[in-house]
N, C-alpha and C positions, 0 to 999 in steps of 0.2 A: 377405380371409377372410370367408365370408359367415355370419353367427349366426343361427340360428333363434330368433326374440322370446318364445317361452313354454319356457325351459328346463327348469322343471319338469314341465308338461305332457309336453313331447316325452321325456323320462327315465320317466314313467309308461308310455306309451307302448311305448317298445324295451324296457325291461324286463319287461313284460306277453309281450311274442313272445319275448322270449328266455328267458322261462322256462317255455313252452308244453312240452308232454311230446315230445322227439326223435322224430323223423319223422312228429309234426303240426305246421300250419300253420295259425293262428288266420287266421279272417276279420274283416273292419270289428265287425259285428255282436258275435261273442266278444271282442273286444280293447275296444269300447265297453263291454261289460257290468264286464269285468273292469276297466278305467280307474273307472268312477262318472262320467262326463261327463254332462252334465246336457240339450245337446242335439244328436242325430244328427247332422243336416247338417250343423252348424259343425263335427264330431268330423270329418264325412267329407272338410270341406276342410282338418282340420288333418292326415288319413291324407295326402292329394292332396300337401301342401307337404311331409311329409316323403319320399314319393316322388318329389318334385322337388330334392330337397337331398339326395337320394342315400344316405338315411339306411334305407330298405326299399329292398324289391323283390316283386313280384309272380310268383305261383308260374304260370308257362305254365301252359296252358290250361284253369286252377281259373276254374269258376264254382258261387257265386262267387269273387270275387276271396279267395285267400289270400295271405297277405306273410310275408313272412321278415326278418333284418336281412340288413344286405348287410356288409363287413366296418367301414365308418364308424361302421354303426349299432352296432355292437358295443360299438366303444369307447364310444362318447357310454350306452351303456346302464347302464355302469360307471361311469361320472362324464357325465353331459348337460350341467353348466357347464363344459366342456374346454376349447371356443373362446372364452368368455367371460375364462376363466382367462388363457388365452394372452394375448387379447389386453390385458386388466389386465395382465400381465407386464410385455408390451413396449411399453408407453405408461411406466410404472413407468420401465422402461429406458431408456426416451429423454429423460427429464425428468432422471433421474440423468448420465445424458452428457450433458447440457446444461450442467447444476448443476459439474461437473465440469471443464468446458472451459470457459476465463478468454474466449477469444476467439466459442466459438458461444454461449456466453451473451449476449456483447457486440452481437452481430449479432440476435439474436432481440431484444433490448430496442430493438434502432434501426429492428428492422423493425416490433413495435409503435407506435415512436413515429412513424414515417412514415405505420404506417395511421390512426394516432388527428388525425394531423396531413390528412391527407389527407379523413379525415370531415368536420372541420373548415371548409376551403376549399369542401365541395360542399354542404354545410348540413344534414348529419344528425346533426352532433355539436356541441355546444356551446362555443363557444370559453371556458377557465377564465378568471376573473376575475383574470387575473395580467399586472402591468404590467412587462415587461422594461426594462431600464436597459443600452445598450449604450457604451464609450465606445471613440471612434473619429474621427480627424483626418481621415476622407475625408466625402464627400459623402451626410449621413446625413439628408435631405431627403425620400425616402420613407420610410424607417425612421420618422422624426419623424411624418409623418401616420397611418402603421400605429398607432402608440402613440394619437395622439389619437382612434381612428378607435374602439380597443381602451377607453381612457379614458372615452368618452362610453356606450360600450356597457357598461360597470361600473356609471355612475353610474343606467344607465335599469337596470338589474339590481338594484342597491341601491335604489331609489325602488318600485320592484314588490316588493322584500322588507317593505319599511318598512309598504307598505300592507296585505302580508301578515298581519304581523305584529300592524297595527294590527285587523285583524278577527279575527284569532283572539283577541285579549284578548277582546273582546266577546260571543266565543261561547262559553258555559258549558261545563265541562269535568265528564268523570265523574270520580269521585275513585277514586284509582288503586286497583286491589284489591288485598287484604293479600297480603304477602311467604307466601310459603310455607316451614317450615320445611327446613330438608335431609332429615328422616326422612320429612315428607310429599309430597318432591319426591322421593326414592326409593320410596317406594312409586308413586309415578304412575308412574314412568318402568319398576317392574316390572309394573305392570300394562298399560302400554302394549305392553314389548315380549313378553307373556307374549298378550294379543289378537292382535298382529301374526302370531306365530307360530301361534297357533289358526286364524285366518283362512287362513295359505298352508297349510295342513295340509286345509283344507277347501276351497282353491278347486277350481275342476272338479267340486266332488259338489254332493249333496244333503243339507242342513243337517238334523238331527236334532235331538230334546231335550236327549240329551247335550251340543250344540255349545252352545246357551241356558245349561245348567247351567254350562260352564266360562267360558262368559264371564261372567257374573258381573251378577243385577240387574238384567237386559231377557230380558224373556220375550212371546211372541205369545199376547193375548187376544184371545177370541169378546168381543164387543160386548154389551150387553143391549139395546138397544131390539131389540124383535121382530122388525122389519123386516129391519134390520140382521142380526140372526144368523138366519133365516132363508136371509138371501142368503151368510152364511157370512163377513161382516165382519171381518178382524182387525186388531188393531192390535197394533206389539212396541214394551212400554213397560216402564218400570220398577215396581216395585212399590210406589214413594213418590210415584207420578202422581197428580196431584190425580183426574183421570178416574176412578180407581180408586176415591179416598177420597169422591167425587162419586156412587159407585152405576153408572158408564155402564158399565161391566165388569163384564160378565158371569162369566166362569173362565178360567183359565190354558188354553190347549188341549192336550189328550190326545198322550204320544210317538206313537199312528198316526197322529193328526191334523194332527200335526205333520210326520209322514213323508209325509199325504197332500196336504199343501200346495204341497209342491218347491218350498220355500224355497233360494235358493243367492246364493251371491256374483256382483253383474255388476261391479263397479268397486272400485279399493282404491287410495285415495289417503294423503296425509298426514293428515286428520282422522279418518278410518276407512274404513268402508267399506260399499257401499251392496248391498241385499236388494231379490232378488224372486221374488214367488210369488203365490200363487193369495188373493186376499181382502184382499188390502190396500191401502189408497186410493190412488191412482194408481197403483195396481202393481208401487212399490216404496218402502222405506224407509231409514232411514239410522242404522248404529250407531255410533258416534265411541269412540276407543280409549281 
């Protein structure tokens, strides 16, 4: 089952053409405008791959090129996470039939311990620090040297921990920062996923004032040395930035201003996620959730 990687993209997408007025056909161009996508070319290889995943189709002999959905695209316009969903399903269900069955349970744990045992022997995986004790009236001669072999490689393990140990005493430590209340660990965690959600709401466009306003305490300022806001300088800071309370800040910039920068979303990680647009030092910045 083959997933296309930006679900939400590709659902903006089919649903923009399938909601075009019956018996028109949006082109690249109109289906861009109506998406908010931020740059042509990449839009036009993300048209390309959904035309390859069988999701459009192209209207004979429109120039230019018109698309229509084809009956896949249809559905995915309706729900675009379908094959995600699916496939979360039946990994679900296979994990439950496992869980379920006393004997392929049995065999999935010994096929793990074969490959972990198998890493082992080729030296990509660490043999654990554990000494078997086997008792047995046959000829346990290599067994005995495996053990001593396993013994000596414990005690060079334990001597490299010891000296671990002993330099980290020595090396000063930060003092651990204060516990957070649970009201003030719920507040983070709603402000974390109240950004998260602001941010996929905004990925593909072009960030406005508004977007500054809800998230809350970083805003993009003009610079004041002249130079600098001459060449149109900005930096996105808080309003408690020393920079600010320093005089180097100029003013908040104007909603056109802000609309004329094409500020947007390139990356979105666990820590947040990173900006970029027009005047800002190295060409892009970083908001954390």
């Amino acid at each position: 089952m083959k997933q296309y990687r930006d679900c939400d993209l590709k659902g903006r997408i089919l649903r923009s053409i399938h909601q075009s007025p019956i018996g028109s056909h949006p082109t690249a161009r109109a289906i861009f405008d109506a998406v908010g996508h931020h740059n042509f070319d990449s839009f036009l290889s993300t048209i390309h791959r959904l035309k390859k995943y069988s999701y459009i189709s192209v209207i004979p002999d429109s120039r230019p090129f018109q698309y229509r959905l084809t009956r896949k695209g249809q559905e995915h316009a309706h729900d675009p996470y379908k094959y995600k969903k699916a496939k979360q399903q039946h990994l679900e269900q296979r994990i439950r039939a496992i869980l379920n069955d006393d004997d392929r349970f049995s065999g999935e744990v010994e096929k793990e311990v074969r490959q972990r045992l198998s890493e082992i022997e080729s030296g990509t995986r660490e043999a654990p620090p554990i000494i078997e004790t086997v008792e047995t009236e046959a000829d346990d001669s290599a067994l005995k040297a495996e053990l001593e072999s396993k013994n000596l490689r414990i005690q060079e393990l334990e001597a490299a921990l010891q000296h671990l140990k002993l330099h980290q005493s020595n090396v000063p430590t930060k003092a651990a920062p204060p516990e957070k209340s649970p009201e003030e660990q719920q507040k983070e965690n709603e402000r974390r996923q109240r950004r998260e959600k602001l941010a996929m709401n905004y990925r593909g466009m072009l960030l406005d004032a508004a977007f500054f306003g809800q998230w809350g305490d970083m805003l993009p300022f003009r610079m004041k040395h002249l130079q600098l806001y001459r060449e149109g300088s900005v930096e996105i800071m808080s309003k408690s930035n020393p920079e600010i309370r320093r005089g180097h800040a100029r003013r908040p910039l104007y909603p056109p201003e802000v609309a004329g920068a094409r500020f947007h979303i390139t990356k979105m990680n666990k820590n947040g996620i990173s900006i970029s647009g027009q005047g800002l030092p190295g060409g892009q910045t970083s908001l954390r959730w």
